[in-house]
LOKEMI-293144 format. One record per residue: x, z, y of N, C-alpha, C in turn; residue in one letter. Coordinates in steps of 0.1 Angstrom, whole numbers, padded with zeros to 4 digits, always signed. Layout:
<kollos>
XZYXZYXZYA;...
</kollos>
This chain:
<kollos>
+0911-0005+0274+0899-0012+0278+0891-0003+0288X;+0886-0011+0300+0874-0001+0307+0867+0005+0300X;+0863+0017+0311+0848+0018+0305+0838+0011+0313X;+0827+0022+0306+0817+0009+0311+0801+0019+0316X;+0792+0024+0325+0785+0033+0329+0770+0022+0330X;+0760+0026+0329+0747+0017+0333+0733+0030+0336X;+0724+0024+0339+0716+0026+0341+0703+0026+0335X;+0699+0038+0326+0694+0040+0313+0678+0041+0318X;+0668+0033+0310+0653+0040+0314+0655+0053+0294X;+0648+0062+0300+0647+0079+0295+0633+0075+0290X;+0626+0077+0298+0612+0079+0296+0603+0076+0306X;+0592+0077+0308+0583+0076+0317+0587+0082+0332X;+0592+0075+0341+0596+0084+0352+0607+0092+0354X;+0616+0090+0338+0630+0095+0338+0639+0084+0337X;+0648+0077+0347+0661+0070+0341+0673+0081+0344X;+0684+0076+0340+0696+0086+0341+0708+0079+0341X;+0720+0076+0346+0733+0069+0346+0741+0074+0334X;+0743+0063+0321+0752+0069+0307+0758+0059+0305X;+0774+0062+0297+0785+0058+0295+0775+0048+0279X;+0780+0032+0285+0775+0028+0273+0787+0016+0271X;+0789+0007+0261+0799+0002+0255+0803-0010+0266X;+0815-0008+0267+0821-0022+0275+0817-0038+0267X;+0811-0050+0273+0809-0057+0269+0816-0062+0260X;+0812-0073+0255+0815-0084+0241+0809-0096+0244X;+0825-0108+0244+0822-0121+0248+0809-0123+0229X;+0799-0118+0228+0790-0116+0217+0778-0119+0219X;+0770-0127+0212+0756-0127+0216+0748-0115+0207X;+0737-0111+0218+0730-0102+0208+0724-0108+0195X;+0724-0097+0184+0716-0098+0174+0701-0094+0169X;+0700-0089+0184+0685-0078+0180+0681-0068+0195X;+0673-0067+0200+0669-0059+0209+0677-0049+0211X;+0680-0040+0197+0688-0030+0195+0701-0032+0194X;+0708-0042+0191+0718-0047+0192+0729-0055+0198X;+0731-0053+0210+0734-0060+0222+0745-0070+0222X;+0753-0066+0211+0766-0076+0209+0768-0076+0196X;+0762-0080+0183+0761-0082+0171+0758-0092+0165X;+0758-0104+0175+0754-0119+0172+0765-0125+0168X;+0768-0139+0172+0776-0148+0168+0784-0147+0181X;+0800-0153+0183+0808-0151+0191+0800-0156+0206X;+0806-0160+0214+0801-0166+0229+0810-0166+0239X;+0819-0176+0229+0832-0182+0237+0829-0188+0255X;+0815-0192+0255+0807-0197+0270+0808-0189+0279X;+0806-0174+0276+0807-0165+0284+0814-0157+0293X;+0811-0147+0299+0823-0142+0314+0815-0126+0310X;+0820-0119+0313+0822-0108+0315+0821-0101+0333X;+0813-0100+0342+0810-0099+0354+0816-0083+0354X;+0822-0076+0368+0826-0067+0373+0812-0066+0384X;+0806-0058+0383+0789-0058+0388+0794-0057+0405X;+0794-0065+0417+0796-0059+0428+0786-0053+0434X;+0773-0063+0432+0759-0057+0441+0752-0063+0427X;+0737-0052+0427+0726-0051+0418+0716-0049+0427X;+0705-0049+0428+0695-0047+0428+0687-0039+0419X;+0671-0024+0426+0661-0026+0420+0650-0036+0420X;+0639-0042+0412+0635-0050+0415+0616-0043+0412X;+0606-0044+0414+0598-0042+0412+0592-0042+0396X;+0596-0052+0389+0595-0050+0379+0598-0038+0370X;+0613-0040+0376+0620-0024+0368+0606-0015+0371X;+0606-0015+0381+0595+0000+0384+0579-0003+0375X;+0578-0014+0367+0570-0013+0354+0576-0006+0343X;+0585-0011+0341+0591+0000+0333+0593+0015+0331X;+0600+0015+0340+0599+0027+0347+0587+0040+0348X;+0580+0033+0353+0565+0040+0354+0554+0041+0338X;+0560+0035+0327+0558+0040+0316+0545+0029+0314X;+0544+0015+0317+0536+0004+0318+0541-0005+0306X;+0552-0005+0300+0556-0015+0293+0559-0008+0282X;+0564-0013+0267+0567-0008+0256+0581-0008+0257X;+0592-0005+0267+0604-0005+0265+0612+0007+0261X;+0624+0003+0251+0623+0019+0249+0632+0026+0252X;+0635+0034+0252+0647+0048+0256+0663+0042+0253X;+0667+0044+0266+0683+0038+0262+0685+0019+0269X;+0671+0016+0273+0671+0004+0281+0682+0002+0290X;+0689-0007+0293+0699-0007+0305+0688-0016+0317X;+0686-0008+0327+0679-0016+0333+0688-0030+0347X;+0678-0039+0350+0689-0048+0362+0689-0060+0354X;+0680-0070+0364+0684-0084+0362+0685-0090+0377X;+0692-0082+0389+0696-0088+0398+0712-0087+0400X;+0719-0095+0399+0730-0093+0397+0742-0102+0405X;+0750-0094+0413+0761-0101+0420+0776-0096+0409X;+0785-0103+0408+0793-0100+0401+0808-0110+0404X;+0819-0100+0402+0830-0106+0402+0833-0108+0382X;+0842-0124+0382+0844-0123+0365+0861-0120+0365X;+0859-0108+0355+0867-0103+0351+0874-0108+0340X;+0865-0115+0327+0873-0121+0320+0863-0128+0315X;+0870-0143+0311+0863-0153+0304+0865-0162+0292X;+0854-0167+0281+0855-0173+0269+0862-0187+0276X;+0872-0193+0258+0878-0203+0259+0869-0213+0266X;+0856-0215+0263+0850-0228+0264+0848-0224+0276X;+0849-0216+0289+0842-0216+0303+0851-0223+0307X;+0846-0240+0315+0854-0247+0320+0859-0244+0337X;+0846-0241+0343+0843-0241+0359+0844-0232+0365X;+0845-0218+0359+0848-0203+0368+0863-0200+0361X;+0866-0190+0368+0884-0186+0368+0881-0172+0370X;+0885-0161+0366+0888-0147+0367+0892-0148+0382X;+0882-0139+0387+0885-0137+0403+0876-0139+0409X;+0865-0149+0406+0856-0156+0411+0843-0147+0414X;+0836-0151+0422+0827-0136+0431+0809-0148+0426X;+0802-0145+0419+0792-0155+0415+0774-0144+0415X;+0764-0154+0414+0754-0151+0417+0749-0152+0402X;+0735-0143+0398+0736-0145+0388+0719-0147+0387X;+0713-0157+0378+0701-0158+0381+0695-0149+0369X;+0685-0144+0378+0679-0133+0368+0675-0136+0351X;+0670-0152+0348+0664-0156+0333+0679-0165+0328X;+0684-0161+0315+0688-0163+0309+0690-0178+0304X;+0697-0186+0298+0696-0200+0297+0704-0203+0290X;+0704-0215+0285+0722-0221+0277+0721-0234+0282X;+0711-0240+0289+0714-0249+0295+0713-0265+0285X;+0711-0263+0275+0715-0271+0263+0706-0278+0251X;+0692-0268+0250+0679-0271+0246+0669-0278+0253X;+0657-0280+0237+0649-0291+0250+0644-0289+0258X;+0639-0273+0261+0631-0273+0273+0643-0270+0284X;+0658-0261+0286+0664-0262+0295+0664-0279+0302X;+0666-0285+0291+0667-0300+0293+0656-0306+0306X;+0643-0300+0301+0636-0303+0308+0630-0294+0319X;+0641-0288+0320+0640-0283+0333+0632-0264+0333X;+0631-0262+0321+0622-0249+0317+0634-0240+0314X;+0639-0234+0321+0651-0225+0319+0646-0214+0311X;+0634-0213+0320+0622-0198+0321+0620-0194+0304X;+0619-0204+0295+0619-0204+0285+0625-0205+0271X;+0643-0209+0278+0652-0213+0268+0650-0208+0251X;+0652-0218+0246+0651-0218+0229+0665-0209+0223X;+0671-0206+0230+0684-0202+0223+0688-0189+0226X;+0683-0181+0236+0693-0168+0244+0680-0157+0237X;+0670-0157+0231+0663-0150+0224+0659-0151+0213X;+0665-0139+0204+0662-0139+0190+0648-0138+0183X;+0640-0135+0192+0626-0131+0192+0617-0143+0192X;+0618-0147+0206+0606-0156+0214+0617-0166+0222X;+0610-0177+0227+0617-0182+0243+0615-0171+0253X;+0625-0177+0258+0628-0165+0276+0637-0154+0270X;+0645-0150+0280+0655-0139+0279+0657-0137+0297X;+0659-0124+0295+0662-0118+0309+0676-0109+0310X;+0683-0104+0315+0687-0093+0316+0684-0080+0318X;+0685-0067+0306+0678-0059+0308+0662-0052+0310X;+0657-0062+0304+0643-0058+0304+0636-0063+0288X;+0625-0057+0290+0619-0054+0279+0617-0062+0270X;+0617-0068+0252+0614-0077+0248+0618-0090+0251X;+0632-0092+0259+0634-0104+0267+0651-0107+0260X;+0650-0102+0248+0661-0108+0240+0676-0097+0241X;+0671-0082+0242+0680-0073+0240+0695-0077+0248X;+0695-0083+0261+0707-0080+0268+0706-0068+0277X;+0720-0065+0276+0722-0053+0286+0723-0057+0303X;+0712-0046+0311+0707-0054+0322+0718-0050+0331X;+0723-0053+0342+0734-0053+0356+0734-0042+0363X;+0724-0032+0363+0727-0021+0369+0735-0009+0362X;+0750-0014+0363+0759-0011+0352+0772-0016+0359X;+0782-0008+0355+0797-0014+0359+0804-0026+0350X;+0795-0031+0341+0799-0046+0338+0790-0049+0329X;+0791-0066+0327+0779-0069+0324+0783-0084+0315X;+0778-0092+0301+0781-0101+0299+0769-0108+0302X;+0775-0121+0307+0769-0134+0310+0770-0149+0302X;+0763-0151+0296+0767-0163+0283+0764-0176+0293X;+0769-0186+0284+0770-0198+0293+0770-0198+0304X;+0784-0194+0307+0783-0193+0325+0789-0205+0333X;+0793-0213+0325+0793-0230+0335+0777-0234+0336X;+0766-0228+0328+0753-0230+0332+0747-0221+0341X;+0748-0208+0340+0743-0198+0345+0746-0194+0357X;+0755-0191+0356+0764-0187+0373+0768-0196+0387X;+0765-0189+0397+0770-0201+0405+0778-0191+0417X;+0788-0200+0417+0803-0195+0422+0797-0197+0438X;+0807-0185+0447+0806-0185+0459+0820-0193+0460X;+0821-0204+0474+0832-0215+0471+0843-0201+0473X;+0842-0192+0488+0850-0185+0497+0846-0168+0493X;+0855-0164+0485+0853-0148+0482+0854-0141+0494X;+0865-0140+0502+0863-0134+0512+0853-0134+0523X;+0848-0147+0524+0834-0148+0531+0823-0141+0525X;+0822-0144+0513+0811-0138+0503+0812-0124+0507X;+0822-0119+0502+0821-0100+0503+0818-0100+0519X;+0820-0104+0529+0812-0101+0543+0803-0104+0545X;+0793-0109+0533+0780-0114+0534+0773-0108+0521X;+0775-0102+0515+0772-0097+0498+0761-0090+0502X;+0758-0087+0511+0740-0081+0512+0732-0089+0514X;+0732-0102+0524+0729-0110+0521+0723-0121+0508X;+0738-0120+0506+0737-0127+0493+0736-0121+0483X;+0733-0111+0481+0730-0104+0471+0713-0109+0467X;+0705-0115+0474+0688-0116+0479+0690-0127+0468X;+0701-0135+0464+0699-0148+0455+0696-0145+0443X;+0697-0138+0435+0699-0134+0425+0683-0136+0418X;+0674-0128+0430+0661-0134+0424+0652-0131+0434X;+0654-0121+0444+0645-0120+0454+0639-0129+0462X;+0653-0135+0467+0648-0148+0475+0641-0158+0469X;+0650-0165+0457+0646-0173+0452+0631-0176+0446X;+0625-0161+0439+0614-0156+0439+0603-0159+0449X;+0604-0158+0459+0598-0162+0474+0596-0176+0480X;+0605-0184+0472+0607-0195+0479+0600-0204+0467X;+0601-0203+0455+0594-0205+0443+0581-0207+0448X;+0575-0191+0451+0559-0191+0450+0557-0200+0463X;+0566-0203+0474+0561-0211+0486+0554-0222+0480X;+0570-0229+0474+0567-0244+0468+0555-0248+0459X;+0555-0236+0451+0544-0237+0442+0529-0237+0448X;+0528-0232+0459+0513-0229+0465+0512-0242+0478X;+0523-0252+0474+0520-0261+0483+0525-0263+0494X;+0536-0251+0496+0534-0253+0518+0541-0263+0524X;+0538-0267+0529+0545-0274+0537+0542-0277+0554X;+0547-0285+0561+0551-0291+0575+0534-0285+0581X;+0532-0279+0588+0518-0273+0596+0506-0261+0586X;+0510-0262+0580+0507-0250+0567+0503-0237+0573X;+0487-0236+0572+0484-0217+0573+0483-0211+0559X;+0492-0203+0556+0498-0193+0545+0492-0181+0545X;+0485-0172+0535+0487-0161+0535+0493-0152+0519X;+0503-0142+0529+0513-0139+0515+0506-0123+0514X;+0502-0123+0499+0497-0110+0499+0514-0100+0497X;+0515-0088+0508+0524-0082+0498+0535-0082+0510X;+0540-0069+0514+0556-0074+0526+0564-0067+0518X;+0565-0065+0507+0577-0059+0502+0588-0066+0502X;+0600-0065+0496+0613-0079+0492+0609-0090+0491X;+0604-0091+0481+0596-0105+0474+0590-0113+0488X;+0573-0102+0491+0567-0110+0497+0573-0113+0512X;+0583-0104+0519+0587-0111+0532+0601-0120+0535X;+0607-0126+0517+0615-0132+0512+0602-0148+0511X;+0587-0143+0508+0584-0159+0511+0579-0163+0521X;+0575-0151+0530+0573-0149+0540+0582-0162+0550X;+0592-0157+0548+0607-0163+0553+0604-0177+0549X;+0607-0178+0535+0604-0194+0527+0592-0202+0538X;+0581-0199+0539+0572-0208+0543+0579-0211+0559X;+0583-0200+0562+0585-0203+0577+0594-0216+0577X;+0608-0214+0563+0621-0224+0565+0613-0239+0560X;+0598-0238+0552+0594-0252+0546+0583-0259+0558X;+0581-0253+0571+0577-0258+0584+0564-0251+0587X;+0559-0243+0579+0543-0236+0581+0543-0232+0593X;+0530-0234+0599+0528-0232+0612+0521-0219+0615X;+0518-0209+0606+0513-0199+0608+0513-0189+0595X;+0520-0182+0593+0522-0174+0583+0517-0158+0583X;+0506-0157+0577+0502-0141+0573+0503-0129+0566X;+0508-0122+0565+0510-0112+0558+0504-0101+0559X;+0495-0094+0548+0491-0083+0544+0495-0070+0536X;+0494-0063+0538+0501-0047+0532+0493-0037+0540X;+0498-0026+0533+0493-0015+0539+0501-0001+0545X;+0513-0005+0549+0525+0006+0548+0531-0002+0563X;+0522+0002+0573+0532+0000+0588+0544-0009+0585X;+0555+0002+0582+0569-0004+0583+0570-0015+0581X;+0565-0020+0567+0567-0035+0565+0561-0045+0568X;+0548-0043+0577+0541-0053+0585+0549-0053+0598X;+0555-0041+0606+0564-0043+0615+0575-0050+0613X;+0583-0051+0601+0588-0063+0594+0584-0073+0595X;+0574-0080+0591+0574-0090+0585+0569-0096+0603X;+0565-0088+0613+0563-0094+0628+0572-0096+0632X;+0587-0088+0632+0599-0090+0636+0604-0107+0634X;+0600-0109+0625+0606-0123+0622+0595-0138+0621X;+0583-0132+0629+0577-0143+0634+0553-0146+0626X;+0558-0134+0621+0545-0136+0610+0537-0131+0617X;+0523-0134+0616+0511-0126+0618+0509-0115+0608X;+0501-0107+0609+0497-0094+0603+0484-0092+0599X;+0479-0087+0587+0468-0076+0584+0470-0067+0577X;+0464-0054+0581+0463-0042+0579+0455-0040+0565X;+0454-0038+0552+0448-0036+0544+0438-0025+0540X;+0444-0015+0549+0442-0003+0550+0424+0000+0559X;+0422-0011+0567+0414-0017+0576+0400-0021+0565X;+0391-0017+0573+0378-0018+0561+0369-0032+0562X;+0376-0040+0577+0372-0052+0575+0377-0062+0562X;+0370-0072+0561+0379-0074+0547+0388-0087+0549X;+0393-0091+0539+0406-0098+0545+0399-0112+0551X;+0393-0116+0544+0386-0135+0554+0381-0126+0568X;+0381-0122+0569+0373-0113+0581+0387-0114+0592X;+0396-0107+0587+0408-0107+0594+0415-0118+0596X;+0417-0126+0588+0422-0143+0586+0413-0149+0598X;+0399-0147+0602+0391-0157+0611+0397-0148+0622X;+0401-0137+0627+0400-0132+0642+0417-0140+0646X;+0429-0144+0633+0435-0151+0635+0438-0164+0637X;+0429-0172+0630+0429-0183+0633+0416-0195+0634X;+0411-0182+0632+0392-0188+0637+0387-0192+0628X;+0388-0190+0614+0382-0191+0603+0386-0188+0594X;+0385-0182+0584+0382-0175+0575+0391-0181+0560X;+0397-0191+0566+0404-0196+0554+0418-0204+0555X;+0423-0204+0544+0439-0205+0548+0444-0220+0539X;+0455-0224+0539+0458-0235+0533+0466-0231+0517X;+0467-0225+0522+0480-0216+0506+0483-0201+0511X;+0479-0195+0493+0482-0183+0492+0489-0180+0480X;+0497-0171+0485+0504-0164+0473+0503-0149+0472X;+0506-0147+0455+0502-0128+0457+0520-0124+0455X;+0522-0112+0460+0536-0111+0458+0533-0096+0456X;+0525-0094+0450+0520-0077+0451+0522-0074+0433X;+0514-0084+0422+0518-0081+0410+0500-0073+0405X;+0503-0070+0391+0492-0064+0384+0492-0047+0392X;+0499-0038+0397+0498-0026+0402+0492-0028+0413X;+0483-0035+0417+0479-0039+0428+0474-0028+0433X;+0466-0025+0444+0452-0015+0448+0445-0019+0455X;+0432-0015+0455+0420-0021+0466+0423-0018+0481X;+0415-0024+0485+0412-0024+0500+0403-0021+0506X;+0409-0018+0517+0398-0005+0526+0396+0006+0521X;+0387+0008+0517+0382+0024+0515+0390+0028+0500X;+0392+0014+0494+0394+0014+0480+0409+0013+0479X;+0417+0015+0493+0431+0016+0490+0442+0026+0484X;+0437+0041+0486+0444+0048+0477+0440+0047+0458X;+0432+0036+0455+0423+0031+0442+0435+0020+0438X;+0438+0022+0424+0446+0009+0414+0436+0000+0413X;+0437-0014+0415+0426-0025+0414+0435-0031+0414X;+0442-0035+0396+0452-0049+0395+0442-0062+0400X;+0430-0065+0402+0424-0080+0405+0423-0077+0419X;+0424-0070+0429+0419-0070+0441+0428-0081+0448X;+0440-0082+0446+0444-0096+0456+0442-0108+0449X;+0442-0112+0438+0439-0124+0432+0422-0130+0436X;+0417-0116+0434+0400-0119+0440+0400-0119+0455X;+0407-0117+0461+0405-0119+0476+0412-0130+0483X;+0420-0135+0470+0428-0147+0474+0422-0158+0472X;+0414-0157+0465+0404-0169+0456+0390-0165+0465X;+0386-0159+0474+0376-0165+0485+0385-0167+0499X;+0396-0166+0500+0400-0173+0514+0406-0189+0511X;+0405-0194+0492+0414-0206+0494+0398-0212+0484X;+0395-0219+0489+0385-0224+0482+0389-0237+0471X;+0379-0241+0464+0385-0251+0457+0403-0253+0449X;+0404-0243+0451+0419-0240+0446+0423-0243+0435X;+0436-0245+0436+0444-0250+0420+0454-0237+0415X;+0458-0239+0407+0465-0231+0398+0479-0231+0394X;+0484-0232+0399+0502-0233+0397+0510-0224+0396X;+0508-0218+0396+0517-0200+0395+0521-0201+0383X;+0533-0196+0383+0541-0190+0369+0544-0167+0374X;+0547-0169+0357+0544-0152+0360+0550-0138+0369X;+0552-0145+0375+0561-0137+0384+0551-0138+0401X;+0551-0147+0402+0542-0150+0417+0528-0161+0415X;+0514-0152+0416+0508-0167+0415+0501-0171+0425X;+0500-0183+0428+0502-0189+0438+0483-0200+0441X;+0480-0202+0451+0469-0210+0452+0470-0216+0465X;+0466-0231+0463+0467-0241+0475+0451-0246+0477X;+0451-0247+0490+0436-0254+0491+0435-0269+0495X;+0436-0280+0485+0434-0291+0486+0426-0297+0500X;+0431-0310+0506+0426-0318+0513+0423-0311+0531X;+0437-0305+0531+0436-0293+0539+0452-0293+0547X;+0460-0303+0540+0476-0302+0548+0479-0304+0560X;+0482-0290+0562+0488-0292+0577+0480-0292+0590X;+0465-0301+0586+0458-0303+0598+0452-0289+0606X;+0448-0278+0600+0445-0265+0603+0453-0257+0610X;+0469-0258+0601+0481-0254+0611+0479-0261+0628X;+0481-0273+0625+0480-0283+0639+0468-0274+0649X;+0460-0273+0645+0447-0273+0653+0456-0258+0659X;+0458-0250+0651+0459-0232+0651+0471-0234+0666X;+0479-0239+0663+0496-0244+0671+0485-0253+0688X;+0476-0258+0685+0472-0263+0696+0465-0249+0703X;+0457-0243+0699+0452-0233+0703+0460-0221+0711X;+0470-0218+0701+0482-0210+0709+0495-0215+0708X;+0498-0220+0713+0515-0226+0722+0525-0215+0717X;+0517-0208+0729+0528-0195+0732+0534-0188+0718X;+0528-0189+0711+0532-0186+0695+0535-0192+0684X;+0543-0206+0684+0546-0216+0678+0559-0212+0673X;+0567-0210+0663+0577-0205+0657+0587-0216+0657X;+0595-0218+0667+0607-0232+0665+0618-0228+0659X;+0624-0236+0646+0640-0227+0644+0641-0217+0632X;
</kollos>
């Protein structure tokens, strides 16, 4: 049998790479017990090709959560299956698949109704299960040389062409949760066809919805940060910019772009480790983008789920994009 190597959180600011047990077609029995449940004939056994860190990890990491020593961290996960339970109908050993970060069986009533986020079945504890992270139903997470995956005619989604895949696996590797992450908080904050956006945040996440708004037709997309690089990013590919770092405050900056002070849909893609702005930027201020998102979108609704939350400003589609697109031509995003 292989072995099997992952990626251990230590302690506050310590992870370390340790030899830990080669999977088991087995569901967990306990946080602490990773393959001590009942069989899980459903499942595949992945050969990890591409992982991801994800922001989250780095809560852990940073000594923010109660997770404890010996964590396998990674719920972004690209994988070849190496071997598979009787009952997987749809994948074959060989197969190169994406793997979505929340856990699922596809089979209860809220998968049923569409709440994967929550499945009744893959956590011994509570609803919801993740890979590798804290309290989220004791699986071992993907940043690791293999990994089991239960219900994987639910879970997994096959690339049709492996050899295409592996000449695109950086790419595709962004499925797993980054992208999809991004495109989530678009939908959710409303955007659509002439849409002014502003995305707090150009990290992965935020210039992954950055992207999203541009592919759901927004006519003007803004992004804020405070770290150069990634605002020269997120210009590269068609966005407007604010500097956070800048002691004007953010509706301040939103009006010198589009002549007022307020946007159609916002998302934060920044999280609770937030920091203030302006003067207040080398300062932790988890509320600082939630409160500055909630005076550029007035009258706002609430639709966010926990990962990105999201605010739309009613009775406001599109028509503001149009006006902004009439104003400057030259800067109209086609394609």
């Amino acid at each position: 049998m292989a072995g099997n190597r992952g990626v251990a959180y230590v302690k506050p600011g310590v992870v370390e790479v340790q030899s830990i047990p080669y999977p088991k077609l087995r569901m967990p029995k306990s946080e602490t017990d990773p393959f001590g449940g009942k069989d899980a004939p459903h499942g595949v056994i992945l050969k990890i090709v591409t992982t991801n860190i994800c922001g989250s990890d780095q809560h852990m990491v940073r000594g923010r959560t109660t997770a404890p020593p010996g964590l396998i961290l990674g719920h972004e996960i690209t994988g070849e299956v190496v071997e598979k339970g009787n009952d997987v109908e749809m994948l074959n050993v060989g197969d190169i698949v994406t793997v979505p970060f929340n856990i699922a069986c596809g089979r209860c009533r809220n998968c049923r109704e569409g709440k994967t986020g929550i499945c009744l079945t893959v956590n011994p504890a509570r609803p919801g299960a993740a890979y590798g992270y804290v309290d989220m139903g004791g699986w071992v997470g993907g940043q690791a040389e293999y990994v089991l995956v239960p219900y994987a005619d639910f879970n997994l989604i096959k690339f049709p062409n492996k050899e295409k895949a592996m000449a695109k696996i950086k790419d595709l590797t962004l499925l797993s949760d980054i992208f999809p992450t991004g495109y989530h908080g678009a939908i959710q904050a409303g955007v659509t066809t002439g849409s002014i956006v502003y995305v707090a945040g150009a990290g992965p996440v935020g210039l992954a919805c950055a992207a999203s708004c541009h592919l759901l037709g927004a006519a003007v997309v803004i992004v804020g940060d405070m770290i150069p690089e990634r605002l020269t990013q997120a210009r590269s590919f068609g966005c407007e910019t604010v500097d956070l770092r800048k002691d004007a405050s953010l509706a301040d900056q939103i009006a010198q772009i589009t002549g007022e002070p307020l946007v159609d849909s916002a998302i934060d893609c920044v999280g609770f480790e937030a920091r203030g702005h302006g003067s207040a930027a080398s300062v932790e201020q988890p509320a600082t983008v939630l409160n500055s998102i909630m005076e550029i979108t007035p009258r706002r609704r609430f639709p966010g789920n926990s990962w990105i939350v999201c605010y739309r400003r009613p009775g406001r589609r599109g028509r503001s994009g149009q006006d902004w697109l009439l104003k400057h031509p030259h800067r109209a995003r086609l394609g």
